[in-house]
C-alpha positions as CSV (number, residue, x, y, z in Angstrom):
1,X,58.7,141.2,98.1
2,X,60.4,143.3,95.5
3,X,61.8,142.6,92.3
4,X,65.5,143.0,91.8
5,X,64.6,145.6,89.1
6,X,63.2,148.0,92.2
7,X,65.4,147.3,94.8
8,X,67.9,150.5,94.2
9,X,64.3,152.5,93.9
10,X,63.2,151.4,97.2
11,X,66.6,152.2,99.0
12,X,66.8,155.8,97.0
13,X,63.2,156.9,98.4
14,X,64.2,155.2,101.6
15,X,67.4,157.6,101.9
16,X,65.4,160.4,100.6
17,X,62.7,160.2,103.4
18,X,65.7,159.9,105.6
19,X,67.5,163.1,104.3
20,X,64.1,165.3,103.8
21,X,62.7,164.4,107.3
22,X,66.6,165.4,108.8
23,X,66.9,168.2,107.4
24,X,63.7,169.8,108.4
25,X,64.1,168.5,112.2
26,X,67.9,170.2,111.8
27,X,66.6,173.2,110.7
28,X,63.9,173.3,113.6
29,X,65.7,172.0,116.4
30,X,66.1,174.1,119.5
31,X,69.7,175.8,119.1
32,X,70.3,175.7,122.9
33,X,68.4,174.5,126.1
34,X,65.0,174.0,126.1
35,X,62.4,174.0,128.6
36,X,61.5,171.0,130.9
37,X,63.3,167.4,131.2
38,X,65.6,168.4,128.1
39,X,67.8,170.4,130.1
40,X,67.9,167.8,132.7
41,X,68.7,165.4,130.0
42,X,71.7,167.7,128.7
43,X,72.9,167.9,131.7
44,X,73.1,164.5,133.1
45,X,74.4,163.3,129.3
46,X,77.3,166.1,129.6
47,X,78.5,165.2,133.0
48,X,76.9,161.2,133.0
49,X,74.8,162.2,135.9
50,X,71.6,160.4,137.4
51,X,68.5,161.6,135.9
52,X,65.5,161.1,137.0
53,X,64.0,157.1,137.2
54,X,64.4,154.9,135.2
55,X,68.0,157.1,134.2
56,X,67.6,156.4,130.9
57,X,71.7,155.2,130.8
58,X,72.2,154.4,126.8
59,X,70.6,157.7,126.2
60,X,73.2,159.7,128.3
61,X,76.1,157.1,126.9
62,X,75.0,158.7,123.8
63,X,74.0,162.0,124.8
64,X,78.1,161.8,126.4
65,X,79.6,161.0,122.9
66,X,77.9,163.8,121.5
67,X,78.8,166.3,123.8
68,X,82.2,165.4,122.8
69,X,82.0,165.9,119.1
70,X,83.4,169.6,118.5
71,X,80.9,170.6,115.3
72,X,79.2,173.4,117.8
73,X,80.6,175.3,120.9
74,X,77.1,174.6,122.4
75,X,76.9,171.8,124.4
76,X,73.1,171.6,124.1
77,X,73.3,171.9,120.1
78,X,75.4,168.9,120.0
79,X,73.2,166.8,122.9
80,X,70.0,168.3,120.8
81,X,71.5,166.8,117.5
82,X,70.5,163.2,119.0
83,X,66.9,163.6,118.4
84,X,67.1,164.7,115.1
85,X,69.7,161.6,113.8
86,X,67.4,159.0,115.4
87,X,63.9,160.6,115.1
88,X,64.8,160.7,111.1
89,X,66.2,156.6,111.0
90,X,62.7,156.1,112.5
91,X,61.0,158.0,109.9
92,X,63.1,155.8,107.6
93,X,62.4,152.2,109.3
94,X,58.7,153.5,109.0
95,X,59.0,154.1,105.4
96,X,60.5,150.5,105.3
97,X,58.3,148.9,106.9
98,X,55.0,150.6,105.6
99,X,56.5,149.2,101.8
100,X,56.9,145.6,103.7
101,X,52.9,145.8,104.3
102,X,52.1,147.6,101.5
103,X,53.5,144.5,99.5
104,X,52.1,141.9,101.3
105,X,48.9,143.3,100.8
106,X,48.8,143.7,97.0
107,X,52.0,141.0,95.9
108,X,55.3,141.5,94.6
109,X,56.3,144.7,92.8
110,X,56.9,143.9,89.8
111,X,55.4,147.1,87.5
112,X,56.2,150.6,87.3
113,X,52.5,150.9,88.7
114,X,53.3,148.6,91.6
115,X,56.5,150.3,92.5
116,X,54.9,153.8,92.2
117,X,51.8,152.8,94.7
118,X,54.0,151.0,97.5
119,X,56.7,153.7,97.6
120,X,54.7,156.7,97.2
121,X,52.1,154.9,99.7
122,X,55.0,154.4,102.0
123,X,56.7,158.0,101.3
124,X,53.4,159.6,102.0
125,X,52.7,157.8,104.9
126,X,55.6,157.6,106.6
127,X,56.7,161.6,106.0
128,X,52.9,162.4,107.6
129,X,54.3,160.8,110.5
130,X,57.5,162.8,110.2
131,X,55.2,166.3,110.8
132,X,52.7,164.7,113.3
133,X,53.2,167.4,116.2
134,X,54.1,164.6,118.7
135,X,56.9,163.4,116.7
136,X,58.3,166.7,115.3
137,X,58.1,167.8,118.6
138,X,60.5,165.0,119.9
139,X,62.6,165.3,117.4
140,X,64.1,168.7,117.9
141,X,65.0,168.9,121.7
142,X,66.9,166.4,124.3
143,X,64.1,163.5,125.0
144,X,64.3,160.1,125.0
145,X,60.7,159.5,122.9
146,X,62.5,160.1,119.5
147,X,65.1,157.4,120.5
148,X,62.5,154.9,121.5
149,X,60.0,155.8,119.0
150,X,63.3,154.9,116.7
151,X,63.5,151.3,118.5
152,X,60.2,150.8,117.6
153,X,60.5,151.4,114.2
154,X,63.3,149.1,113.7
155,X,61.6,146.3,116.1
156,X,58.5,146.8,113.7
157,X,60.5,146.7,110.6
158,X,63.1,144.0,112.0
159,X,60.0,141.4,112.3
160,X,58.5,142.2,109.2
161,X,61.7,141.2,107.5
162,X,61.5,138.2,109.3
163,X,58.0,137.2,108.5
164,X,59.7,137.1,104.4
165,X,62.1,134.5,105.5
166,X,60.5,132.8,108.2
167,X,60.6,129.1,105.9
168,X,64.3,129.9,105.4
169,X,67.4,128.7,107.4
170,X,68.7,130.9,110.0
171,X,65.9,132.8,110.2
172,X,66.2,133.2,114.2
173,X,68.5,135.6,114.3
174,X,66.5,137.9,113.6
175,X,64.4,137.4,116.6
176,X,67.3,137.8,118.3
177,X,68.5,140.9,117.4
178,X,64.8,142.0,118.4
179,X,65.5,140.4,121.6
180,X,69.1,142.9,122.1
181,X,67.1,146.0,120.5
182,X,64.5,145.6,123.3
183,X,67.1,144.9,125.8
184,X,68.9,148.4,124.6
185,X,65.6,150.1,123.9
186,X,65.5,150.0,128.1
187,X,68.0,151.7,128.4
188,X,66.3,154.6,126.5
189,X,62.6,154.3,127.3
190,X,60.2,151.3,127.8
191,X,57.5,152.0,125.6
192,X,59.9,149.8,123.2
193,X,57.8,146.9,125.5
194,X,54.4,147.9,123.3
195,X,55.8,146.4,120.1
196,X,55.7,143.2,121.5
197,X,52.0,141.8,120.7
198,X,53.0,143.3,117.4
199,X,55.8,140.9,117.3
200,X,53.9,137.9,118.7
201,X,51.3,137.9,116.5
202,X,53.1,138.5,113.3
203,X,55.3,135.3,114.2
204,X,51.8,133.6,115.2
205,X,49.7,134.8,111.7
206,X,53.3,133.3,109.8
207,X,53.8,129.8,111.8
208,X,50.5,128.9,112.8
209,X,46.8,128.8,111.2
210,X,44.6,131.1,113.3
211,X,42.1,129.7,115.6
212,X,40.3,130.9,118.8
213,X,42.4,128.4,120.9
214,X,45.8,129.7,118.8
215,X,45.2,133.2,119.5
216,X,44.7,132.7,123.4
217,X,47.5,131.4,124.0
218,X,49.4,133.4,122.0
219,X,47.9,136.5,123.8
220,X,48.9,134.8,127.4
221,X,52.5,133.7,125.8
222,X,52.6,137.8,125.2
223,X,51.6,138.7,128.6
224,X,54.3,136.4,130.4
225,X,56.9,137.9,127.9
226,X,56.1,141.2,129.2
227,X,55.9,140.2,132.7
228,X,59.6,138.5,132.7
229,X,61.0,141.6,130.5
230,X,59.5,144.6,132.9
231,X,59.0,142.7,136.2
232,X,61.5,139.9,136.1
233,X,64.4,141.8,134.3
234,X,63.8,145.4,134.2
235,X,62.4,146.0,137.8
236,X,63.8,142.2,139.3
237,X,67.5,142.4,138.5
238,X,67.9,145.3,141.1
239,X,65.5,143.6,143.9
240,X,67.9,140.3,143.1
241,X,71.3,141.8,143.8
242,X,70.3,143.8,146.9
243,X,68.4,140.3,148.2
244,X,71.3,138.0,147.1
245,X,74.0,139.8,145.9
246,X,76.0,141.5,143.3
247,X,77.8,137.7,143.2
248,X,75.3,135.4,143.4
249,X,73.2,137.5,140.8
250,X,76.6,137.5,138.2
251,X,76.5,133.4,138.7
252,X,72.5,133.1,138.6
253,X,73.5,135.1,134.9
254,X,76.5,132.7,134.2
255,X,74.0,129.9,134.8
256,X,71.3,131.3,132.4
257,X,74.3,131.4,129.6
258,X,75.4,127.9,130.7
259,X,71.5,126.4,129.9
260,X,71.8,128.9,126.5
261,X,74.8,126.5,125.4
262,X,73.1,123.7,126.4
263,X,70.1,123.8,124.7
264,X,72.0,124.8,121.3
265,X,74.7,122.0,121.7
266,X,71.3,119.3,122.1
267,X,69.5,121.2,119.1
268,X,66.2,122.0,121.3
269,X,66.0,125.1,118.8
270,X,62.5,126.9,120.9
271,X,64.2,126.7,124.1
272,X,67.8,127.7,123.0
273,X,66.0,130.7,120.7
274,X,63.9,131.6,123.8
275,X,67.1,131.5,126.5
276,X,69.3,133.1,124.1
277,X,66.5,136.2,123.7
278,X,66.8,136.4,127.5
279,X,70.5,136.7,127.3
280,X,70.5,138.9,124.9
281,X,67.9,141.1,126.4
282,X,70.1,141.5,129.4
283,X,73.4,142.5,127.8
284,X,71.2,145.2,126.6
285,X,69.8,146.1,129.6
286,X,73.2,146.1,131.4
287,X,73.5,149.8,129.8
288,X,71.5,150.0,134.0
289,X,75.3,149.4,134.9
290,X,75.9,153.1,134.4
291,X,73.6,154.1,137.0
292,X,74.8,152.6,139.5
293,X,78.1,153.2,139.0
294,X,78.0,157.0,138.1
295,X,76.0,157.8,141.5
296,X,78.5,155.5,143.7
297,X,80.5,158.6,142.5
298,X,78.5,161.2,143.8
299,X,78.2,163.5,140.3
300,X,76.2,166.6,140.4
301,X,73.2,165.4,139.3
302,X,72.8,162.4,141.3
């Protein structure tokens, strides 16, 4: 926790990391194509082709939008631009996050002393990540890694803001929007899916005292979470419509929604939280729309 008297502090550094770690990705991003899936990538964004599996759809939706956006006459520039805007929020969310643990560790920052070692902790840490070759690497070309690696940062910061006000009313909804950055965060990448024992044990270590027993279960809970996100959802929806149908798989949805209500009209809080992460988990994934769609028209890149 901070104290009020910080607060303005911890957003200045935060917009500064932001800013610093921009501006040197700007200034080192490629000015035109570059070489392997990036041109594929700028491509498929410009024309909202089919890329290679999984199609990576919100990144092209994007990728489409800011082909559009007249700032440069090269279309590459303005498809490049995307990994720099996202690869410096995650540099940011890092920041954010790193000051979350940073304070739990030591207490609230209450002292010129605290506030100078949990921000400049966080500042030095995070901006090391900035200028780790993988990262900077990302983050000045067409690829989807800088987009997901942003979706983890914000998954990672988003339950960490939640483990403060995990005792306090309301405090599912930020579980859910984990759930819909997940769902979206498919539509980019999956390595999004490896935050999850992240998640699961920081809402574990909060609600529950640790125990050997605790922890298993927790671990197994994990594993079928992953299993109904990548096999049921991710690779299943597909499998279902061609088995079934496009209808019967729209009213199999309807029906998930229908038990969603339900359990939140009769108060059953675990099993509405846990249906309503499912739903929103798919309307992020239905960004997979776009691929289907876009090669029933036959584009170029198909």
């Amino acid at each position: 926790m901070i104290h009020k008297d910080f607060i303005q502090l911890n957003r200045f550094v935060a917009v500064v990391t932001l800013g610093l770690s921009f501006l040197i990705y700007l200034l080192t991003m490629a000015d035109t194509v570059p070489y392997w899936d990036s041109g594929e990538f700028i491509a498929t964004s410009f024309i909202l082709g089919v890329p290679h599996p999984p199609g990576s759809p919100l990144y092209l939706i994007i990728g489409r939008i800011f082909s559009m956006i007249p700032f440069n006459p090269d279309i590459a520039f303005r498809i490049n631009l995307i990994s720099p805007v996202v690869s410096s929020l995650a540099v940011m969310y890092l920041y954010l996050g790193s000051v979350k643990l940073i304070s739990n560790y030591r207490g609230k920052i209450q002292t010129q002393i605290d506030a100078l070692i949990t921000f400049g902790g966080a500042l030095v840490g995070s901006l090391t990540f900035a200028f780790t070759d993988s990262h900077w690497f990302n983050a000045v070309e067409a690829e989807v890694y800088g987009f997901s690696t942003f979706f983890t940062a914000i998954v990672v910061w988003l339950i960490l803001h939640w483990a403060e006000r995990a005792n306090e009313k309301g405090n599912e909804r930020y579980i859910l929007i984990i759930a819909y950055m997940i769902g979206l965060a498919t539509g980019v990448h999956l390595l999004n899916l490896l935050a999850l024992p992240f998640v699961a044990l920081i809402i574990y270590f909060k609600k529950y005292k640790f125990s050997f027993k605790g922890f298993l279960i927790t671990t197994l809970i994990t594993g079928l979470v992953y299993l109904i996100i990548n096999v049921g959802i991710i690779n299943g929806t597909p499998k279902l419509v061609n088995a079934i149908g496009l209808s019967m798989t729209i009213l199999l949805a309807l029906a998930i929604v229908g038990a969603m209500v339900y359990t939140v009209s009769i108060k059953k809080i675990q099993y509405a939280l846990a249906l309503t992460s499912v739903v929103f988990i798919l309307i992020g994934y239905s960004s997979y729309a776009m691929i289907f769609i876009r090669s029933g028209q036959s584009p170029a890149i198909n």
